[in-house]
N, C-alpha and C positions, 0 to 999 in steps of 0.2 A: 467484396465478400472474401472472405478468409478460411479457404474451406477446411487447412490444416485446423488451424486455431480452432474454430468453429467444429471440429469432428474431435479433440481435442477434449475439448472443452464439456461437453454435451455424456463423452465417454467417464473423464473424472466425475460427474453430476451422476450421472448413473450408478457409479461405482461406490458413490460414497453415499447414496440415498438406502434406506434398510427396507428390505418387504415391506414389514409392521408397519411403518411410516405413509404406505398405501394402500392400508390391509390383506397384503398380500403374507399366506403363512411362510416359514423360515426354512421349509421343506417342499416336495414336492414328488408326490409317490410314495412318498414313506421315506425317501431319502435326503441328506441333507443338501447345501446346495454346496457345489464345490467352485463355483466364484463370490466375489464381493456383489455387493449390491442386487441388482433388479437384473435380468436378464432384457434384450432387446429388444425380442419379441413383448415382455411384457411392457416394458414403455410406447413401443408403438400402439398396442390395445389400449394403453391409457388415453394416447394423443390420438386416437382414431386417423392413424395412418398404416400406410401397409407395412409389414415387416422388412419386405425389400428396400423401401425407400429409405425406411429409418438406417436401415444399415450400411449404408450408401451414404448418408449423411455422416455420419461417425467415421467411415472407411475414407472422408473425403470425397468422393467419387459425383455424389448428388447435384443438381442443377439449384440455383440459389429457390432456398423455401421460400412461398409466401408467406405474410405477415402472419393471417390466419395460422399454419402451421406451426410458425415462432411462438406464437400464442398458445396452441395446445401440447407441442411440448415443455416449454417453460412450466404452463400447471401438472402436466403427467410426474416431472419431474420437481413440483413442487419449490422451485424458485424463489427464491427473495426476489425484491422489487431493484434488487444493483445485481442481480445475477439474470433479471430479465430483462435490461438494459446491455448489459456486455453481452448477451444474446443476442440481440438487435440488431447491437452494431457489428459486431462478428456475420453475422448472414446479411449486413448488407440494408440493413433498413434504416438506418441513422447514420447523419450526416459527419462523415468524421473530421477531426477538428484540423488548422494547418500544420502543416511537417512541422514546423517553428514555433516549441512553446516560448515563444518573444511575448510572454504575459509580462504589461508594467505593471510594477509592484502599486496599486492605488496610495494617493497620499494620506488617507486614513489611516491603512493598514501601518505603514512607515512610524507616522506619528504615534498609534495604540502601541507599538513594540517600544518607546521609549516611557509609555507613562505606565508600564505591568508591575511596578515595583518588585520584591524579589521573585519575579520569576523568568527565566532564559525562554527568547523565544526568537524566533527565525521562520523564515519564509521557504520554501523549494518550491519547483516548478516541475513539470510531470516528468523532465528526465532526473528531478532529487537533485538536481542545481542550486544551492542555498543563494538566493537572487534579495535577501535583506535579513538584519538582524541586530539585535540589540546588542550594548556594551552587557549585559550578563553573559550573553549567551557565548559571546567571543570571549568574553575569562574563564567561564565555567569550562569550552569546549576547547578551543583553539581560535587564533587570530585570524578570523577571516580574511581582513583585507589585508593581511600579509602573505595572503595565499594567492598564484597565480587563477583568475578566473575559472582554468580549466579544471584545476584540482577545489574549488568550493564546490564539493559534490559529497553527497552521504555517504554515497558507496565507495565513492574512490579513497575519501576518509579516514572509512574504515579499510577496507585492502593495504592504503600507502603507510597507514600512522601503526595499524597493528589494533588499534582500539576503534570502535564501532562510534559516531557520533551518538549514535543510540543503543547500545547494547541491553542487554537484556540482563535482569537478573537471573540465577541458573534454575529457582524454583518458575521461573513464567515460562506461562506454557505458549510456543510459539514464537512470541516476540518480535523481538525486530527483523528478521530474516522471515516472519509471515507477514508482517505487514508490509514490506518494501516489496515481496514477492507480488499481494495484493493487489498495490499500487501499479506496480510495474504491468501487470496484464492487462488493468484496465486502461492505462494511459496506449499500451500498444495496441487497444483495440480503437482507442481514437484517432490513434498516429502510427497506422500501419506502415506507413513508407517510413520511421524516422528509424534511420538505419543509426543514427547514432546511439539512439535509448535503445537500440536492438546488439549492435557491441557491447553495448555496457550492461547489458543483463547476462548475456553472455560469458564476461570478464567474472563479474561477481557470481555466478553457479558455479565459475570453476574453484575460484577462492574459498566459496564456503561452500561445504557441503547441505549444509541448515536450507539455507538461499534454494539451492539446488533441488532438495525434497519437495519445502515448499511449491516452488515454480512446477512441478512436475504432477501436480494436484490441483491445477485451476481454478486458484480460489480467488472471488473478488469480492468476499464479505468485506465491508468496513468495519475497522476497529477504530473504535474514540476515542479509547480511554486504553494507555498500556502502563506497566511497570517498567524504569526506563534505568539504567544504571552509567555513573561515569564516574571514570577514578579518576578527581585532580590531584595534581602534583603537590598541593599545599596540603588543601581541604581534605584528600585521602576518598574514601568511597562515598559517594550519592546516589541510593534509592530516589528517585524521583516518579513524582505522575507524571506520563507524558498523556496530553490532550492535542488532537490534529483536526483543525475548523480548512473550512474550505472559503476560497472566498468566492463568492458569486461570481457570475460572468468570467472566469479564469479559469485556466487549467493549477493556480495555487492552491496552497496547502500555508495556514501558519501553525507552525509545531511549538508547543507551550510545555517548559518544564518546568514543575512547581514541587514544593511538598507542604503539608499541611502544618499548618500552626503547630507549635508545640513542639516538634521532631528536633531530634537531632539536623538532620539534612535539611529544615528550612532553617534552622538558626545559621548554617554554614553558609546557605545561600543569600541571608540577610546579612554576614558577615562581610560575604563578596558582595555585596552592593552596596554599603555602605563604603568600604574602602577605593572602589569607582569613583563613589560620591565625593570623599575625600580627596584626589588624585585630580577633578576635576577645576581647568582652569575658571578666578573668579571672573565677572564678567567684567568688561570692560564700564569703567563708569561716564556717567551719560553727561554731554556739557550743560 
């Protein structure tokens, strides 16, 4: 159990959930209310627990809740279904995964990332390790495997190169610094010991401030679907959809950047795959 994270976490939910959302009025006495969200007292009356305990849970202080408990606050606090799982495993009820995301890439995954036609796509693993990826995704982004092991990471990527492997474009709301932030709190709720994904969260709050906000709001909603931006050198700027599948049984992620027929930014991206294609030795003939 992780009573920081876990008190943490439970206080951002609160904070960000409105009365209204539990028909609770936006006042109280006649007055308005002068914090964010629900007060504590009021979430305990939802989860029919005592007010002292609840506060003691948030405070850190509390003895690990039972399941039952994780369950009534989750609904007080009106939870998604990946927000009442990072719950779970934060107080200690789900088994968390090993220190070593050593996930192998399956040989499906490997093989689908060569037949996506134009679209760049790559693999990470829960500390954002790019651990596979297509010849688009290493033109469109950078040479992976001319990069030392340590540095094929998203964040370090973005920190070392100046440019985000995923950046955002400046109208999305959120973006890549909410999604990594995301990511990043639930992989640390599996992998509470991996002191390494715990420096490298650290490095990248101090780099970006975006990073930093986020991460300081507890979010583990999943995003599917983001607006994704990359300047190449040639090509110049690409608006991209970025889409992120998981694979079963892994701690992976494969990250898929596409744009839709017709665009400027898929014909560039059809432009860079065709000259791959061209570039490409024939095959050797057979006796």
């Amino acid at each position: 159990m992780d009573k920081r994270e876990l008190g943490g976490f439970l206080r951002a939910r609160r904070e960000a959930l409105r009365p209204a959302d539990v028909g609770l009025p936006d006042h109280a006495g006649g007055r308005a209310r002068r914090t964010p969200g629900l007060r504590r007292e009021e979430v305990a009356d939802l989860a029919g627990v005592s007010v002292n305990y609840y506060e003691r849970l948030e405070q850190a202080r509390a003895p690990r809740p039972s399941p039952q408990v994780v369950d009534a606050v989750g609904r007080a606090l009106r939870l998604s279904e990946a927000e009442r799982a990072h719950l779970s495993r934060l107080a200690g009820h789900a088994p968390p995964a090993p220190p070593d995301p050593a996930d192998r890439v399956p040989p499906g995954v490997s093989a689908l990332l060569d037949r996506l036609g134009p679209v760049a796509g790559y693999v990470c693993d829960a500390r954002h390790d790019i651990v596979a990826w297509n010849g688009l995704a290493a033109a469109l982004i950078t040479d992976f495997g001319a990069l030392p092991p340590a540095e094929r990471n998203v964040l370090r990527l973005a920190m070392g190169a100046g440019r985000a492997v995923c950046s955002a474009p400046p109208e999305a709301a959120g973006g890549f610094e909410a999604q990594a932030a995301a990511e990043s709190r639930e992989a640390l709720a599996r992998r509470p010991h991996d002191l390494a994904l715990r420096r490298l969260v650290g490095e990248f709050a101090e780099w970006s401030p975006a990073f930093a906000a986020r991460w300081r709001r507890h979010d583990v909603r999943p995003r599917a679907t983001l607006r994704k931006r990359v300047d190449h050198a040639d090509l110049g700027v690409l608006d991209l959809d970025c889409q992120t599948l998981t694979v079963p049984g892994t701690g992976l992620r494969v990250v898929l950047l596409s744009a839709e027929p017709g665009t400027l930014a898929h014909d560039k991206l059809t432009r860079l795959q065709l000259g791959l294609a061209a570039t490409k030795p024939e095959p050797s003939p057979r006796a």
